[in-house]
C-alpha positions, 0 to 999 in steps of 0.5 A, a space after each residue: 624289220 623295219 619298212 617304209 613304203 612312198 606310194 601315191 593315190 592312183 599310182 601303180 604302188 596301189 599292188 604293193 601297198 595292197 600286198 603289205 596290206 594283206 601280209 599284215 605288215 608293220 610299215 609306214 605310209 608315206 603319200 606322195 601327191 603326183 599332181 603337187 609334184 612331190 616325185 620331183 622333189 630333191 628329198 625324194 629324187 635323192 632317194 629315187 633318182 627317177 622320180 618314181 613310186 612306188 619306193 619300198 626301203 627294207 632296213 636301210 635298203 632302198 628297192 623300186 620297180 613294182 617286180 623287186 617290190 613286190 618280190 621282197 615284200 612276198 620274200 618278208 612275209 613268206 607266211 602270207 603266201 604272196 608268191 607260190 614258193 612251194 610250187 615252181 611251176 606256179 612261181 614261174 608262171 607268177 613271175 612270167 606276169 609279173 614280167 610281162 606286166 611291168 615291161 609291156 602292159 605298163 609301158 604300153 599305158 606309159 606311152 599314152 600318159 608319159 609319151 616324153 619318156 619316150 621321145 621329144 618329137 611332140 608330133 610322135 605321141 599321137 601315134 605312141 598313144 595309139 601303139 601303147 591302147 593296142 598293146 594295153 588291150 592285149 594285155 586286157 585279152 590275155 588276163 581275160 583268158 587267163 580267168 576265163 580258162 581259171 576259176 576267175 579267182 586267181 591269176 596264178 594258181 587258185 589263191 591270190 599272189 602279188 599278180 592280182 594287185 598289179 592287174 588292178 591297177 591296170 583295170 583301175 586306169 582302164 577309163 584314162 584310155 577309154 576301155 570299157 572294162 564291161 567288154 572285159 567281164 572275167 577280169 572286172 568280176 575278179 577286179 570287184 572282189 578284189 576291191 572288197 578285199 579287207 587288205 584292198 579297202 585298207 589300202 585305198 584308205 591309205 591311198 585316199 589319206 584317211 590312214 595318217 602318214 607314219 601309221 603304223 
């Protein structure tokens, strides 16, 4: 099995790379730096024509989107429990998440940080950015809930899954739209104890560049 994951620091692949992480995968790293431009690279665009991480490459084949990513690392490493396949209701609920997570949350924070892939009329972003903050802090108010209404643990069940990264990643940008996480206390306790998750600490070692690139 051969594996490759393009991530890069503060970037959404963090939950993909935390799930490797925590299935103890053998995989190469490879840090892309957003601010350098390099997911604009024809070497990278060749790979990923939308410029975009995270990119895993599962022998040979090439896979984006942070919902397929995940998926087939949770596939790979079934032992890892990274998706409660043993439990259908719970796999639903898990990939409801993952969904709403990828195709709303997300999008809501892509309104405020990249409004031209949205529309070109420069006049528009104000009031893109201020539909994409309501629609990310009504993503904040249901993951609250969700570990309100839980144990606070978990997002899905009571272990973890590839759910709780990718939250993380949004708690983590939370200040690039001016949210205080403190209004938002269940999620922040499950935010703190995923950053003191050995697999968590291992990934933002990557993310920070202090894991050399090709690492195994």
């Amino acid at each position: 099995m051969v594996l490759k994951l393009y991530f890069a620091p503060g970037a959404c692949s963090l939950a993909p790379l935390i799930a490797l992480e925590e299935a103890g995968a053998d995989f190469e790293g490879v840090r892309l730096s957003l601010a350098d431009g390099d997911q604009r690279r024809p070497e990278f665009l060749a790979i990923n024509p939308l410029g975009r991480v995270p990119v895993l490459i599962a022998d040979g084949q090439v896979v984006t989107e942070n919902l397929a990513v995940l998926t087939t690392i949770a596939h790979r490493f079934p032992r890892a429990g990274l998706l409660p396949f043993d439990h259908p209701a719970l796999l639903a609920r898990a990939f409801e998440l993952l969904g709403v997570f990828s195709s709303v949350t997300h999008v809501g924070f892509a309104q405020v940080f990249r409004p031209e892939r949205f529309t070109d009329d420069k006049a528009a972003w104000p009031a893109l950015a201020a539909g994409g903050v309501k629609t990310v802090r009504a993503g904040f108010d249901r993951i609250e809930r969700i570990l309100k209404w839980s144990d606070g643990e978990a997002l899905v069940g009571d272990r973890f899954t590839v759910v709780d990264p990718y939250a993380l990643v949004f708690w983590r940008w939370a200040p690039r739209l001016e949210i205080d996480t403190a209004d938002y206390p269940a999620f922040t306790a499950h935010a703190e104890r995923l950053l003191r998750r050995p697999s968590t600490r291992r990934a933002l070692a990557r993310e920070a560049g202090l894991v050399a690139v090709g690492a195994e």
